[in-house]
Structures are given as structure tokens and as C-alpha cells.
N, C-alpha and C positions, 0 to 999 in steps of 0.2 A: 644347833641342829634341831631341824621340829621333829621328834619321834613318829608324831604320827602320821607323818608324810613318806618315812624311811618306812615305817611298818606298812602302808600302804604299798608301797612300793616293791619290799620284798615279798608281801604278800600275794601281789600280781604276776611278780616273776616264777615264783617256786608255787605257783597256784594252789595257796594253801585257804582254809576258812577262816573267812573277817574273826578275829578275837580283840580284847582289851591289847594295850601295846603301853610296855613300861618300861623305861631305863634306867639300871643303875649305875655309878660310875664304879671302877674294878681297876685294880692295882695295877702298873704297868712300867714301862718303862721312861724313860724321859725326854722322847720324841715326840708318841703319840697318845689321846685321852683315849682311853677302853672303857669300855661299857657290853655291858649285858642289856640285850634287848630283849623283851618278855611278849611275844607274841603267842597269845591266847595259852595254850600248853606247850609251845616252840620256847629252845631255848636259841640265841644267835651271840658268836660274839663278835661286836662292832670297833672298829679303830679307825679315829677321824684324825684329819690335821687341815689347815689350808687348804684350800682348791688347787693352786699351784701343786702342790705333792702330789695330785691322783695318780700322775707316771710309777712314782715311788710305790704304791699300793696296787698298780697292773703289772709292775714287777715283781713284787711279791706274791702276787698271783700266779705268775710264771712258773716262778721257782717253787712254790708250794706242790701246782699240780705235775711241776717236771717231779716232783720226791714222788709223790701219790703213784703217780704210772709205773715207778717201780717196783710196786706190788711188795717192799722192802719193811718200811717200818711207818708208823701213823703220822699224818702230819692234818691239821684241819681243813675240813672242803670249805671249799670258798666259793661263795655264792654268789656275790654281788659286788660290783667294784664301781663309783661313781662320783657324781657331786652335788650337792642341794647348797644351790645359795651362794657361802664363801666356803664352804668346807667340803672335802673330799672325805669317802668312806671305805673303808671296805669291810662287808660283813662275811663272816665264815661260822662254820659250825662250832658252837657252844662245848668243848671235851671236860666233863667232870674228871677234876685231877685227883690226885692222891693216895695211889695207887703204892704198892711197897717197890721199891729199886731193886731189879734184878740186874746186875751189869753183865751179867754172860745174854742177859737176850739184847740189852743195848748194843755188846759189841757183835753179837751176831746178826743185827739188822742192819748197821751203821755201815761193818763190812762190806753186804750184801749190797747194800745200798753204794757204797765204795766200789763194786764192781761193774757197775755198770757205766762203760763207757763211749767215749763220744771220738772222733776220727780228730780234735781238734783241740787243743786249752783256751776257755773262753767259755760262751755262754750265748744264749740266741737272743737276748738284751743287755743293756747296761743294768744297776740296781744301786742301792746305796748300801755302805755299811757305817751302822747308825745310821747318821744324817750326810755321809761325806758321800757325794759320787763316788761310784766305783765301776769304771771300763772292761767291759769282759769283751772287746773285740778278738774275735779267733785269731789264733796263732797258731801254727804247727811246731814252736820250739819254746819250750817250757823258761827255761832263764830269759829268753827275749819277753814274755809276755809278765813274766816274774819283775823283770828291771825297766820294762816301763810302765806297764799297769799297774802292780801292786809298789813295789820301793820306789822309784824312782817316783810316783805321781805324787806320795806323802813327800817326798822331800819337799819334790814343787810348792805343797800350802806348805809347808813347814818354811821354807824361807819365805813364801808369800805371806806368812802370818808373822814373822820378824823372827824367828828363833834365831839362836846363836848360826854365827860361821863356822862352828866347832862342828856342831853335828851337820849339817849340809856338807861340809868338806870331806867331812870321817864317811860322810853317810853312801857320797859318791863316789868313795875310792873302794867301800865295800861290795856297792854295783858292778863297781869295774872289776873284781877278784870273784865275782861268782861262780864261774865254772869248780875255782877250787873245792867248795861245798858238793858238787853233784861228781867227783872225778867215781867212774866204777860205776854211775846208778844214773840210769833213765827213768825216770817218774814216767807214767802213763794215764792220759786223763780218765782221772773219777771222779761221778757227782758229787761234788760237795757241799752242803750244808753252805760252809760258807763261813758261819757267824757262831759256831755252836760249843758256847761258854753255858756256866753254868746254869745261867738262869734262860738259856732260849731249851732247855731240856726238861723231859718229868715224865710221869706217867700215870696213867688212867688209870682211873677205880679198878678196873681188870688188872692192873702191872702190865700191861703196854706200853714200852719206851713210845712216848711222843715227842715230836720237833717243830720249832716253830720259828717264828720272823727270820727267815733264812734269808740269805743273801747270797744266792746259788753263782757255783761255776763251776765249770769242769778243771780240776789241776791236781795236782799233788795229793794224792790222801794222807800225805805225811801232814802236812798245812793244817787240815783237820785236825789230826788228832795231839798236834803242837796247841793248837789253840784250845784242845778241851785241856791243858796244865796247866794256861795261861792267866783264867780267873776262875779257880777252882781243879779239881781235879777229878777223874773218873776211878782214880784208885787200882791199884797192880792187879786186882782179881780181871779187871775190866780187860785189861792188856792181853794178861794172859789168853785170856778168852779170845779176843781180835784175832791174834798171832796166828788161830787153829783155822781161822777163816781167811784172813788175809796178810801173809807175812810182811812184819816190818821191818824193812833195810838195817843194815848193823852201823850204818850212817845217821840215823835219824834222829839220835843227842847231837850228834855233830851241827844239823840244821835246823833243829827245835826252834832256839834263838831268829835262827835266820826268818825264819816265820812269823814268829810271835812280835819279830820288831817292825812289821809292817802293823799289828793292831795296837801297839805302843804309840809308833809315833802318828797314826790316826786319832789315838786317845788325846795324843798330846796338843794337836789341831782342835783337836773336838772342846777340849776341859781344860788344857793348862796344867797350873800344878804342879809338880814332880814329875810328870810324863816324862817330860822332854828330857831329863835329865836321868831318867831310868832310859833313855831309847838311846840315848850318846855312849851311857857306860859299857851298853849292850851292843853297842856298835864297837865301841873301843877292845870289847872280848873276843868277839867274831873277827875284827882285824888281825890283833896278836893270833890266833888261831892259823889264818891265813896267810902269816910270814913264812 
């Protein structure tokens, strides 16, 4: 990436005063390089991969400013979304973190943000979560858009990547028994975050809950806040607090699992490892459940 081409560039866009333009590289995750870009007294923060990915980074764009319009809880603005050369960017605004943890305002933005819905389950683009495609073509019936966009599409790489016949088999006959998990409860679509484990979360020198690399759709808010148990947890005070805003179904242990085994057996496509063997057990639990 030449910096001073990207700082030139941003700096023509958001028509700011020529400065010095320095980058450092900044912890991240293990998709894309981050970096702080230092323009004159502007702080930006920049995430590159491939020129092929830019789609990846103008969906992230999507789903960032679909959070922001909710006027709900902080997510970073995003400036610039593009390519120089072989690499794609996207630069957003720079948030000083570290801020102390309040979980009653996390779950009263999350809520809030949770309420805002759409006529449809889906999403106004495709996106990735991590690195795997992820289809959010609308749907008006929540289990139809559940068993073939989210389950149903991991099983497909999971036998396209060789996994056992054990969990394909187990995993399709759990498809086929879904209703059993929603009998009594209509989900209704809310914005979702998407992706929001422990480390897509934090908050700003203020204590402002922020969010970030979302991987937005509209579906289930249960899905959500299954997946905030899934690698980490937000802690009983946090719940509690949600419940006041947004009550949750007395079904929602029931289908916790049901949720969290679609980022399981993504993980297990993604990394290997024990994945695939924690997403079969979890499959073989959810089954007995559903005799």
C-alpha cells in the first residue's frame, strides 16, 4: 500500500489540509492488516486485503452505516472504500478505546438497535462472516432463510471441505426438524450486528458501547445474543438489563445452540481443529432435544 497516495486521496475526499501521512500497523484480526493512518493531526483507521475483497469492505460499509442511522449505539464512520494497485481499503474513523464496561448501556443500545425492523429476514447485500460468503437474500419466513442461508449453506462447504458423513447427515436431518425449536415463537426481523463476539465489541474513552466488523442482517435477535455466549460472554447483569428493553422468549436456551452451530460449523470450514467435532456433538444434543 503506498500511504502517501491513500493520504492523498483521503485527503481530497473529506477535503482536509495537506499534512505529513504515517502508518502504523495495529492489532487485528486474522483476515485483514490494520493500520492507523496519521494524517497531519487526523487520526483514520484503515483495513486492507486483496483488490478481489473490496465487495467484502463495501459490505461492510453497508452494514456499519445501516447501524449508524439507528441513531442506537456507536459504530465507526466510514469514509472511504476503494483500491490502489493489488489491494483494496477501507478507511473509517479512528475511536480511542478503553473506556470502562457498562453492560446496562450495552444492552440498552443493542436492544434499541434490535428494534428496529425491516418487512423482511435478509439484508440489502450479501457480506461475509469472517472470510466465508454469507447470503442474506430476503425472505419473508424466518426457518426458510435460517435452513438455507445460514445451516444449510455451512453444511454445503463442510462436506465440500471433506468433513465426516456423520455431521452432514446429523446436520440435515436437524434442518429438517426445525420448526420443532420455533413451535409457540415468531421471531421478527431485527437489525443485527451479525458477528458480535467478544472481540467485535468495547467502548470509547467516554464508556460508549462500540461495534464493529459487523456482518449485518435482519433475523432473529435471539441469534445475537446466542452468539454474544458463544466466544465470551456479556454476563447476567447485561441480560438482565436487555429483558427491560427487549423481552426474551422463555424458548431461547432451547435455540441458543441452534444458532451458535451455524458459527461453529463456519469456524470449522474456516480453521479445522476441533470445530467440526464440537458442531456434530452440538448437533447430536439439538437432535435428542427434538425426538
Amino acid at each position: 500500500m503506498d500511504w502517501q497516495l491513500l493520504g492523498m486521496e483521503v485527503t481530497r475526499q473529506l477535503n482536509l489540509s495537506p499534512g505529513n501521512v504515517a502508518a502504523r500497523p495495529q492489532a487485528g484480526g486474522d483476515i485483514n492488516r490494520a493500520f492507523r493512518l496519521q494524517l497531519g493531526d487526523r487520526c483514520f483507521f484503515v483495513k486492507t486485503n486483496r483488490a478481489g475483497l473490496l465487495p467484502m469492505f463495501e459490505a461492510e460499509r453497508l452494514g456499519l452505516d445501516a447501524i449508524a442511522a439507528t441513531n442506537t449505539i456507536r459504530v465507526p464512520e466510514v469514509y472511504l472504500t476503494g483500491c490502489q494497485g493489488d489491494r483494496a481499503y477501507i478507511v473509517m474513523e479512528y475511536i480511542e478505546l478503553g473506556g470502562r464496561a457498562d453492560p446496562g448501556r450495552l444492552a440498552s443500545a443493542l436492544a434499541a438497535m434490535h428494534r428496529c425492523s425491516h418487512r423482511h429476514f435478509g439484508f440489502e447485500c450479501d457480506n461475509t462472516i469472517g472470510s466465508t460468503p454469507q447470503c442474506n437474500n430476503y425472505c419473508d419466513d424466518w426457518l426458510e432463510f435460517w435452513r438455507r442461508h445460514r445451516l444449510g449453506y455451512q453444511l454445503q462447504l463442510a462436506e465440500r471441505n471433506g468433513f465426516g458423513a456423520g455431521l452432514i447427515e446429523a446436520g440435515n436431518r436437524l434442518s429438517a426438524s426445525l420448526a420443532y425449536f420455533f413451535d409457540g415463537y415468531r421471531p421478527v426481523p431485527s437489525l443485527l450486528h451479525g458477528d458480535l463476539w467478544s472481540g467485535n465489541q468495547a467502548v470509547d474513552v467516554a464508556g460508549n458501547p462500540v461495534i464493529y466488523d459487523p456482518a449485518c442482517y435482519y433475523g432473529d435477535h435471539e441469534a445475537e445474543l446466542a452468539m454474544m455466549e458463544l466466544f465470551g460472554h456479556p454476563g447476567e447483569a447485561f441480560f438482565a438489563q436487555y429483558r427491560d428493553h427487549f423481552p426474551i422468549d422463555a424458548g431461547y436456551r432451547l435455540r441458543r445452540d441452534l444458532y451458535n452451530l451455524y458459527h461453529l460449523i463456519n469456524h470449522a470450514n474456516l480453521f479445522g481443529g476441533g470445530y467440526a467435532s464440537q458442531a456434530q456433538a452440538m448437533i447430536e444434543r439439538l437432535l435428542a432435544q427434538a425426538r
